[in-house]
Every structure is written in structure tokens, then in C-alpha cells.
N, CA, C and O of each residue as an XYZ file, in Angstrom:
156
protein
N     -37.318     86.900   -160.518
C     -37.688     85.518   -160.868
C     -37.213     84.593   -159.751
O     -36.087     84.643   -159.257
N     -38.261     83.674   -159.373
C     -37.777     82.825   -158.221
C     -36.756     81.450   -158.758
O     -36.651     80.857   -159.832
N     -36.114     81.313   -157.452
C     -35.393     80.146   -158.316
C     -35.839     78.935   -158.713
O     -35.061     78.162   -159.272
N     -36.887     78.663   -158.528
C     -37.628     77.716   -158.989
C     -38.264     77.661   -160.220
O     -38.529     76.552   -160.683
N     -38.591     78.786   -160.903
C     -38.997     79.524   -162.183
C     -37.681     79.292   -162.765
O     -37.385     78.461   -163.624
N     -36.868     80.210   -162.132
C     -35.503     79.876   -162.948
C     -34.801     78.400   -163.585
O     -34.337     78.232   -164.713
N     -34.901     77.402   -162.438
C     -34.590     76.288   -162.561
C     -35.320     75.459   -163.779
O     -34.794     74.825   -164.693
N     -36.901     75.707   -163.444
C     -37.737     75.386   -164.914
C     -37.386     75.363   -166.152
O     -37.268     74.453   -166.973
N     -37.132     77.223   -166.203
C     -36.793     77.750   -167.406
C     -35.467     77.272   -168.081
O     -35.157     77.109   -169.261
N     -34.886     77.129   -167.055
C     -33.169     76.320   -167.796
C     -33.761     74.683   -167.874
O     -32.911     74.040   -168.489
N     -34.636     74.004   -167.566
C     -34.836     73.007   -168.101
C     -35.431     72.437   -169.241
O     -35.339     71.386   -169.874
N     -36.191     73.681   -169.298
C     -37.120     73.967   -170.316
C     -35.856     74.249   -171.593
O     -35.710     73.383   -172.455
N     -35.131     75.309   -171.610
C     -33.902     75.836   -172.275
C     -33.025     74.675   -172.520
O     -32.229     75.043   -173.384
N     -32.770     73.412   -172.175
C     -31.623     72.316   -171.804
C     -30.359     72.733   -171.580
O     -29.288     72.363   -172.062
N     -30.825     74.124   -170.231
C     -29.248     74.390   -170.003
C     -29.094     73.558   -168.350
O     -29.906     73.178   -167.506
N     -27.802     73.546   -168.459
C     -27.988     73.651   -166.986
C     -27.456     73.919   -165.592
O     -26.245     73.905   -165.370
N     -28.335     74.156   -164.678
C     -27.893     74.569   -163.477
C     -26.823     74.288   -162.772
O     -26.895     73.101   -162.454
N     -25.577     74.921   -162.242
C     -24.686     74.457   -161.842
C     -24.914     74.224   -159.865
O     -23.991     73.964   -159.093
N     -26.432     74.424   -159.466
C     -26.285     74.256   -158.478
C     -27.422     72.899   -157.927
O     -28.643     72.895   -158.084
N     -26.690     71.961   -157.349
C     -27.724     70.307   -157.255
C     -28.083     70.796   -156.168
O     -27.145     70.841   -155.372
N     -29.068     71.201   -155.761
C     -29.729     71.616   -154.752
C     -29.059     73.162   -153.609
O     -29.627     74.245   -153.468
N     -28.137     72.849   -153.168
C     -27.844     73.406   -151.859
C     -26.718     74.763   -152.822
O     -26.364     74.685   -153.998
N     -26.499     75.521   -152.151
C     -25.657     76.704   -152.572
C     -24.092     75.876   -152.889
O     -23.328     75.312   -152.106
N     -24.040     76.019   -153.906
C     -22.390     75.706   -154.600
C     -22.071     76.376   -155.512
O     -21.337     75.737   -156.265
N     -22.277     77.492   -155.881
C     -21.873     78.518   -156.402
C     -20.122     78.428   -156.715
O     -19.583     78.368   -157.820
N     -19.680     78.436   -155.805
C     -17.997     78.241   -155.782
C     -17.314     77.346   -156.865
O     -16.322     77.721   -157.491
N     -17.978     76.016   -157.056
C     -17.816     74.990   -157.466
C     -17.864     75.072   -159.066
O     -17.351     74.222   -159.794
N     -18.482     76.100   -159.474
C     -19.127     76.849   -160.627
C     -17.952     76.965   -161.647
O     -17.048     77.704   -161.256
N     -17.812     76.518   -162.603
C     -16.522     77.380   -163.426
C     -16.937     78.499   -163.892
O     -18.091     78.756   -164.234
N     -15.915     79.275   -163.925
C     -16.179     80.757   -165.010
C     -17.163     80.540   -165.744
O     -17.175     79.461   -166.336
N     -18.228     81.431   -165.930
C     -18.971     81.221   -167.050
C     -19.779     80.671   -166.965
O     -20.159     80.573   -168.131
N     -20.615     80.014   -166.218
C     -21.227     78.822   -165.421
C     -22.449     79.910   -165.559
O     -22.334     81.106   -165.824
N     -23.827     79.061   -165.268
C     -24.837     80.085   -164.617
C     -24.806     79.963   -163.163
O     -24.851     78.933   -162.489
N     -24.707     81.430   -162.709
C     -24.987     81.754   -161.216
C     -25.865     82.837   -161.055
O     -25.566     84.016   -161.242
N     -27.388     82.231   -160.564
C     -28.296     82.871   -160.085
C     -27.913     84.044   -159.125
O     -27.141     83.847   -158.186
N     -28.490     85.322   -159.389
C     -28.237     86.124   -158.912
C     -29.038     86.642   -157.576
O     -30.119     87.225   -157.664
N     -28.305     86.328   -156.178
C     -29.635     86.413   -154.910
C     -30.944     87.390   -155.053
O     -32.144     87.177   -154.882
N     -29.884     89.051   -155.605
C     -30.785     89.801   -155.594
C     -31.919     90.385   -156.426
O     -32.751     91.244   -156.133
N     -31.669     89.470   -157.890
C     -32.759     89.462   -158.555
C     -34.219     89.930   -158.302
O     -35.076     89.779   -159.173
């Protein structure tokens, strides 16, 4: 799934993304969603 699909779908879901555009993964707390590259 691309991350753009992904991003949809959690908007669609009212979850949300812990990343505002650019890779911040780090920034993420435990538990957080983190898209997985190799999906």
C-alpha cells in the first residue's frame, strides 16, 4: 500500500498519522503509527 493510500485510509479511519509530511518517525511515541518502508 502506497503511502498516500495509507494516509487516506487513516483519514478516512480518523486516525492519525504521526508523520506531517517529511520522515519523523523518531518523534513518534511508542505505539504511534509507523508506516512500514517495506510494505
Amino acid at each position: 500500500m502506497s503511502r498516500y493510500r495509507a494516509g487516506r485510509l487513516m483519514k478516512y479511519l480518523n486516525l492519525s498519522s504521526c508523520q506531517p509530511g517529511k520522515h519523523q518517525y523518531k518523534k513518534c511515541p511508542s505505539g504511534a503509527y509507523q508506516p512500514a518502508e517495506s510494505a
